[in-house]
C-alpha positions as CSV (number, residue, x, y, z in Angstrom):
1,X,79.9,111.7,68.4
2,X,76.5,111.6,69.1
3,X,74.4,115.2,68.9
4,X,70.3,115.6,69.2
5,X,69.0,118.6,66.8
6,X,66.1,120.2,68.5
7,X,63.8,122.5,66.8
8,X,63.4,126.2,68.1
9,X,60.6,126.0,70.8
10,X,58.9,128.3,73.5
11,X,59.6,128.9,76.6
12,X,58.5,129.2,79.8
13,X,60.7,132.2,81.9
14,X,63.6,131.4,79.8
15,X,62.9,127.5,80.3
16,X,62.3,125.1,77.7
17,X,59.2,123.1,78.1
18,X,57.0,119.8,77.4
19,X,53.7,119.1,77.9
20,X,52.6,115.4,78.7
21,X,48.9,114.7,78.0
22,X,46.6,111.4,79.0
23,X,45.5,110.3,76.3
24,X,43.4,107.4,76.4
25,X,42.0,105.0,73.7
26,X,38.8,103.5,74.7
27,X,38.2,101.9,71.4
28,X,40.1,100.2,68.7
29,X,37.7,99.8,65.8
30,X,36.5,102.8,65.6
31,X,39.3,104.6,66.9
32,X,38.2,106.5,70.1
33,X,40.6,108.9,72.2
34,X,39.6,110.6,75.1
35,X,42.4,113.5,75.5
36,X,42.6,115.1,79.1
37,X,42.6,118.4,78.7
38,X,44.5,119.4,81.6
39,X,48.6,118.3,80.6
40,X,51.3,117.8,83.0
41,X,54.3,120.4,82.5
42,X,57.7,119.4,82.8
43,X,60.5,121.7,82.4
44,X,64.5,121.6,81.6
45,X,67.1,122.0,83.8
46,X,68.7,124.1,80.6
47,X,67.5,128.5,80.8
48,X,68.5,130.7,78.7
49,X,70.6,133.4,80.2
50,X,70.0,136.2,78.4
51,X,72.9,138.4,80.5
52,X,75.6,135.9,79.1
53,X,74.4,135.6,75.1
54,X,72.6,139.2,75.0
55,X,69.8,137.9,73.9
56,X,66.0,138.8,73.6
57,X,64.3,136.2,76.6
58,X,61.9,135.0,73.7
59,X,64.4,134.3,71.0
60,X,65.6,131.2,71.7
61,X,68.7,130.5,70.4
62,X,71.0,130.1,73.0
63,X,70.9,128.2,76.0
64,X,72.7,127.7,79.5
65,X,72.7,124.7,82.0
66,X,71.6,125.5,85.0
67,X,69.8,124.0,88.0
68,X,66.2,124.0,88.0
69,X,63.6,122.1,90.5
70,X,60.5,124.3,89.9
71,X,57.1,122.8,89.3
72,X,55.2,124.5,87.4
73,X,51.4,124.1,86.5
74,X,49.6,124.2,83.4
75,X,47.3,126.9,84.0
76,X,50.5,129.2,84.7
77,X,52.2,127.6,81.4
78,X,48.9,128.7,79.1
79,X,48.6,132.7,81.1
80,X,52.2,132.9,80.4
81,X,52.0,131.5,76.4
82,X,48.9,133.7,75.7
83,X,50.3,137.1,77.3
84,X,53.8,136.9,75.4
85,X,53.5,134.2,72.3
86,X,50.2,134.0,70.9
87,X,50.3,137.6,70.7
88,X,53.7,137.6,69.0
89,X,52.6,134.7,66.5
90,X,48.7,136.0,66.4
91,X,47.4,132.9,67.3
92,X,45.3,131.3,69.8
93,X,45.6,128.5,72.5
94,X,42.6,126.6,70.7
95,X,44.1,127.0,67.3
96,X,47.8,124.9,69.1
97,X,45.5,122.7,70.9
98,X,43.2,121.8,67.5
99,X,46.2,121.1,65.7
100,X,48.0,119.3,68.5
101,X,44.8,117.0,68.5
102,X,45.2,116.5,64.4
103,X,48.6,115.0,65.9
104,X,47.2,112.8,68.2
105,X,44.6,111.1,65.8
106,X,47.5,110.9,63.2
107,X,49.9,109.1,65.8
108,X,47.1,107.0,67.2
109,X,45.9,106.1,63.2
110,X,49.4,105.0,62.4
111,X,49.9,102.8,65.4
112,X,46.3,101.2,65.4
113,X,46.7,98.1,63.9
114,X,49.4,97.1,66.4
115,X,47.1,98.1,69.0
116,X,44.1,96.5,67.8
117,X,46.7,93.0,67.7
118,X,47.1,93.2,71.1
119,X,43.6,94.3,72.0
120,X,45.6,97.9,74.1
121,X,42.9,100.1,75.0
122,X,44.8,102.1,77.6
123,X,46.3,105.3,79.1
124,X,48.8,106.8,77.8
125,X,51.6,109.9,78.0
126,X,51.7,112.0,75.0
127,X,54.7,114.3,74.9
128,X,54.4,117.2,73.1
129,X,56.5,120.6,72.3
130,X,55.2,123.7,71.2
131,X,57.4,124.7,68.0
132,X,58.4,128.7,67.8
133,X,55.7,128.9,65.3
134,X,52.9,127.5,67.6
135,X,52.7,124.1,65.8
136,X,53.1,120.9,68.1
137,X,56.1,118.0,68.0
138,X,54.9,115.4,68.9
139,X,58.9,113.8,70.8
140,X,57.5,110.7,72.8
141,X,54.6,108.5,74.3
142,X,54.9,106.7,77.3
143,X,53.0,103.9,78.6
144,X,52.7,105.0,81.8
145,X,51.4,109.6,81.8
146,X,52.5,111.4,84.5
147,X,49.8,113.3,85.8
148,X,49.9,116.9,87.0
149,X,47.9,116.5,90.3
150,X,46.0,113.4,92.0
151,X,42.8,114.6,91.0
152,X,43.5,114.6,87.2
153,X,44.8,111.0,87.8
154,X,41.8,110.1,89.0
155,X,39.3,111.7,86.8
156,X,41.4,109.8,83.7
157,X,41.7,106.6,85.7
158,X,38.5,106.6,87.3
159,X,36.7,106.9,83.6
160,X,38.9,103.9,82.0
161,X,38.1,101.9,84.5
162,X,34.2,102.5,84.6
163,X,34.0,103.0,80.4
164,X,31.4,105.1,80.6
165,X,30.3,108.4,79.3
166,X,31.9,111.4,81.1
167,X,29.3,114.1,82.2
168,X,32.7,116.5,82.2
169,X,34.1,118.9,80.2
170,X,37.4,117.8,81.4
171,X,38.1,115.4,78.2
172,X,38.1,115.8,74.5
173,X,36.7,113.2,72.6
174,X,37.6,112.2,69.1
175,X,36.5,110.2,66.8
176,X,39.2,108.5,64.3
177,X,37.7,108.1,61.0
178,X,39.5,105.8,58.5
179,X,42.0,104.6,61.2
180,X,42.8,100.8,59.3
């Protein structure tokens, strides 16, 4: 028997959710990230049905199979996380997103010396779940991100391919300190 335990997480209108960011690393020694600030959203084809478990729609502990094709975009994700969450756990998007950034340097400082082995400066997909406290999980990179939109592709691609500085506010850049 094989099970998967996942933690309690939010939701999205009684959808579970994960955020993919791009997350590229533009230098090895130092350790440089550039974080797109603008994640795709992918949701589950699980709801919770709150008619069937009588639940509360934002206490997730039950949940129901059902088809689901929506596309969603970030913007809507972060309106409806600040105007029913953050309230509830009295905290704000910038305090997730700081502390889902701590994750990234973390994940990026433990995996640096293979990098810098194979010389991979790249792009990459960052998966990421938001926790029923706020706090980030971290479930899965991928070599290849999935961008929300074309223009977001090209704003990430376009700068890894020139390696220059971005006069945009569309990227976070950090600085890895003690990343060997």
């Amino acid at each position: 028997m094989f099970s998967i335990v996942v933690p309690s997480t939010l939701f999205y209108k009684k959808q579970h959710f994960c955020l993919q960011y791009a997350v590229a690393v533009t230098s090895i020694d130092p350790l440089e990230l550039l974080v797109h600030n603008t994640p795709n959203v992918r949701l589950a084809a699980a709801v919770t049905d709150t008619r069937a478990f009588k639940i509360d729609e934002y206490n997730n502990t039950a949940v129901v199979t059902v088809s689901s094709n929506n596309q969603v975009t970030f913007d809507e994700v972060l309106g409806y996380l600040k105007s029913f969450y953050l309230k509830q756990l009295q905290k704000s998007w910038e305090e997730i997103e700081k502390s889902m950034y701590q994750c990234f340097a973390k994940l990026f400082s433990a995996v640096s010396p293979q990098l810098k082995a194979f010389g991979l400066c790249a792009v990459y997909g960052v998966d990421v779940l938001i926790k029923g406290d706020g706090t980030p999980l971290i479930i899965g990179i991928d070599s290849l991100p999935t961008f929300p939109d074309k223009d977001v592709a090209f704003e990430v691609l376009n700068f890894v391919l020139r390696a220059s500085v971005v006069a945009s506010n569309c990227f976070t850049k950090m600085t890895v300190s003690g990343s060997d």
